[in-house]
Structures are given as C-alpha cells and as structure tokens.
N, C-alpha and C positions, 0 to 999 in steps of 0.2 A: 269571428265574434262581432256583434252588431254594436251600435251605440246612436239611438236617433233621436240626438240633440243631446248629449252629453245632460242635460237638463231641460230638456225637450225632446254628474257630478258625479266629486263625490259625490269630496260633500257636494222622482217622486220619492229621496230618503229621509220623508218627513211631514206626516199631516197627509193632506190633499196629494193624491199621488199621481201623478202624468206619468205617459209614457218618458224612457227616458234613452236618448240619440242622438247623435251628430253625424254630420257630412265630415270627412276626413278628409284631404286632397282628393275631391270631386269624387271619394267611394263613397257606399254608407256599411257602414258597419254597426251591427246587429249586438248591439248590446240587446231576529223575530226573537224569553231566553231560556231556554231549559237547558240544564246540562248535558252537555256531549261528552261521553266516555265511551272508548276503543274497548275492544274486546280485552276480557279479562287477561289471559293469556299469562306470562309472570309478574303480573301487576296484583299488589296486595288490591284491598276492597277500600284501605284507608287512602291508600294514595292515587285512587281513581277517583273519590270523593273529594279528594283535594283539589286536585286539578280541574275538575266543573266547579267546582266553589271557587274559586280562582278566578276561572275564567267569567263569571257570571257575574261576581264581584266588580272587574274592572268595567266589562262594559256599561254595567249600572250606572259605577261614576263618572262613563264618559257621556251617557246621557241624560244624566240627571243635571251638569254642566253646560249641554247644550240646551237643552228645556228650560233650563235659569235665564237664558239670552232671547230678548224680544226680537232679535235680529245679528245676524252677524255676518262676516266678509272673510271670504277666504282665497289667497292665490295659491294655486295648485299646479302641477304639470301631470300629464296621462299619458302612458308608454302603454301602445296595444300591441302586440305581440302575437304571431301562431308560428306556432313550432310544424306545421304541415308545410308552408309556402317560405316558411323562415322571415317572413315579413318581421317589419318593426318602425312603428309611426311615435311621434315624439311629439307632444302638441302644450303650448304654456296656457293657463283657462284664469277666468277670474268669477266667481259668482257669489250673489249676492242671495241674500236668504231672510223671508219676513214670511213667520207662518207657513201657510199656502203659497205663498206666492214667491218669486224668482226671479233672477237677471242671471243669464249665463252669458261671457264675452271668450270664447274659444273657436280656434281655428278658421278664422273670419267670418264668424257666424255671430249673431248678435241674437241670445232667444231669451223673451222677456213673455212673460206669467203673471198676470192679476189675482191668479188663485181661479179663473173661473174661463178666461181665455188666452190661448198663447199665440203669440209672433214670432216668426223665424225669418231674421234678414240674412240671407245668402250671399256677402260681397261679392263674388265671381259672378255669380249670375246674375245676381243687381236684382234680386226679386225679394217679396216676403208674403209669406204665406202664414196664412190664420187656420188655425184648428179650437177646437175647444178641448181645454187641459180635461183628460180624464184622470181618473180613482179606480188605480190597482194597483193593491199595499202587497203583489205578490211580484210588483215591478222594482227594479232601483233606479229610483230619478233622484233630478235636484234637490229635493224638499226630503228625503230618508237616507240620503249618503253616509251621513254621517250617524244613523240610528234603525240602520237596515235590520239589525241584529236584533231587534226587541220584541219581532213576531216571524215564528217559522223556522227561526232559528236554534241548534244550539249550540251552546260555545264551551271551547276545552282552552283549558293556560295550557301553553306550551316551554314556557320560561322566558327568560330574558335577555337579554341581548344589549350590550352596550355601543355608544356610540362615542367617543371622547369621554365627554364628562356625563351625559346622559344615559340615563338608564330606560328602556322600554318593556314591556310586558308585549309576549306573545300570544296573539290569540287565534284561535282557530273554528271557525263559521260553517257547520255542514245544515245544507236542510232538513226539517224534521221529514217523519215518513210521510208521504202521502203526497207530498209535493213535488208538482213536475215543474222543475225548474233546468233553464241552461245553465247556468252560474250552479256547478256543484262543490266548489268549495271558496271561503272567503280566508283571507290570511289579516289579520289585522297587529299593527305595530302599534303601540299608546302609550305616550309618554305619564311616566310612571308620577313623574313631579307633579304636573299642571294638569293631567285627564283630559288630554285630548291625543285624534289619532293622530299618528303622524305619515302613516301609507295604508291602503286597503291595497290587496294584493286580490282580484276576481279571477277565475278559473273556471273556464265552459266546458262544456261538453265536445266541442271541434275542436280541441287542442290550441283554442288562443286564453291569453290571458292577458289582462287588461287591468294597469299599477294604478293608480293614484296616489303621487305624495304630496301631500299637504307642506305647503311653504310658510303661509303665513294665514293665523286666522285672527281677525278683530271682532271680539266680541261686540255685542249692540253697534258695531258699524257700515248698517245697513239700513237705518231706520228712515230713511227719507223717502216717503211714498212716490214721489216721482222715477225714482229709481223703475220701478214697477209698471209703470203707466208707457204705452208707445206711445213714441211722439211722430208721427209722421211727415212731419216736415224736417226730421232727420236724412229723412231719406226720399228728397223731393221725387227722384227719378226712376225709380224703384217698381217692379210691377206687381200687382197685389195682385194674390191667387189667393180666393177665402173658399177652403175647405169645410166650411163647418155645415 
C-alpha cells in the first residue's frame, strides 16, 4: 500500500486535491454518497433502504460539521499494515487544514501546501523538494480525509459499536461502478455525539490496509496563515530539489 506524503491524511480529502504520500522509515508507500446496499439475498427491501439512509445520513452530518470549520487541527496516528509481508508500521502525524491548503508533521516529514505549491522537508535526508500540488478528487489526500465519501462513493450503516461510554455508527465506503480505484473498501467509525470520525479504516487491492484514528480534532484551529507559508530559513541547510 502506497502513501506519498500522507498529505503530500486523513483527515487531497478536501477541496483542491494533491496527490496524497509519505516516506515511512526511508520506504514509500503507495497510498464520494449514494447508497450502498448488498445484494438482496434474506434481506427484506425495507431494511436495505434503511441501512443506506443510515449510512448517508451520518456521513452528511460529518460533513456538513466539517464545511462549518474555516479551518481545523487534528492529531491522528496511521497503522499501515499488509497481510502479504505481515508488515506493520505505527507513525503519530499532526496536520493542519485551511481550505486548499495543508500542513502535514508525520514521520519526520514536514509537508506544507499553499493550495497551489507544496514542500516536503525529508529530515533523514535533510533535503526538500517542491512540486506543484495537483487536483484529483479521485485521490485521498490531506484536504478530503475527512470527506472522501461525498463523491464516488457509496455508503452502508453497518451498526454500532460502543466504546465505554461512547457510542459510534459504523459505516461502510465501497466505490461506485466505473471506478478504478486501489482502496476498495473504506470502513468508517463516527462518533454518534459530536459527528466527527473517529478512525477511517482503508483497504487496497495488495492485501494492506491502512487505519487512521483520529485523536484529537480542533475546530477553527488552524487559521493562522503562516502555518501554510514555508519558511526557509527553517531549514537553513537543507538541499532544495524543485520538481515543478
């Protein structure tokens, strides 16, 4: 499973869409709503219709909550997984999110997005490299992590699931037909209280999957455009490779 620049997220899942990958321990790994209902099979017609009204329900008010927020912050950790090599990587991220544009701080990678150009500082290798953020709503990047689900998608409730005192709604992400995607299925957790996710659970086609739980999200606290801007005297020593 790929991932180049984790936001270079989840939480392109949003607006302006960049590719979206990271460097893992010096690999790289390769990282829409209508209703989804399973085949009839001994399911009545009423409770097949339920369960996509369900599921289409929740995700609406998880992003209609996120769209409310001029910006927001979220710490997350990402467990990539394949069940081929039995691998399993374990990495803590923090990214920021304004419109188009992005700040990703994971895996000693520092990848930061104007909406129009990105940077990716490499701490191991002390270099950072520029590309120009591209738009493709058929990718999950930083900017649609959290709202991947609103095109291409469709989604089934699968029930719910308690955690202590918390209650979550289970949802379940297949793509529509037509679509050639790696990521063939998306598992989503959403806290039933406040409508936000609380894990996206990704699953490719090579037998890896790749979690995201969501730890901690700050609404509007993100809004400081420097955030966004590189500063290159961050990284006086740093060698600049411009790809664009």
């Amino acid at each position: 499973m790929s991932v180049h620049l984790f936001c270079g997220m989840l939480f392109d899942f949003m607006v302006q869409r960049p590719t979206f990958a990271f460097r893992l321990k010096g690999r790289r790994h390769l990282h829409e709503n209508s209703n989804y209902c399973p085949p009839f099979s001994d399911r009545t017609h009423a409770d097949i219709c339920s369960t996509g009204c369900k599921g289409t329900g929740n995700t609406k008010s998880v992003s209609a909550k996120f769209k409310a927020c001029k910006s927001y912050k979220a710490n997350f950790s990402i467990v990539i997984e394949n069940s081929r090599d039995k691998s399993r990587d374990v990495q803590k991220g923090t990214i920021y999110i304004k419109g188009n544009k992005y700040r990703l701080e994971i895996a000693g990678q520092d990848v930061i997005s104007d909406g129009k150009t990105r940077w990716t500082y490499v701490k191991d290798a002390n270099e950072v490299q520029i590309d120009v953020q591209k738009t493709d709503e058929n990718t999950i990047s930083p900017t649609n992590i959290f709202t991947i689900y609103e095109k291409g998608w469709q989604s089934k409730y699968t029930g719910d699931a308690k955690d202590k005192t918390i209650t979550y709604s289970q949802i379940e992400l297949v793509p529509t037909e037509g679509k050639n995607k790696n990521i063939f299925k998306i598992k989503l957790s959403i806290n039933k209280a406040d409508k936000t996710i609380a894990s996206a659970k990704m699953m490719d086609k090579n037998g890896g999957t790749q979690t995201i739980n969501v730890e901690k999200i700050s609404p509007d606290g993100a809004s400081d455009e420097n955030i966004y801007v590189f500063n290159k005297s961050k990284y006086p020593d740093a060698e600049v490779i411009d790809l664009r």
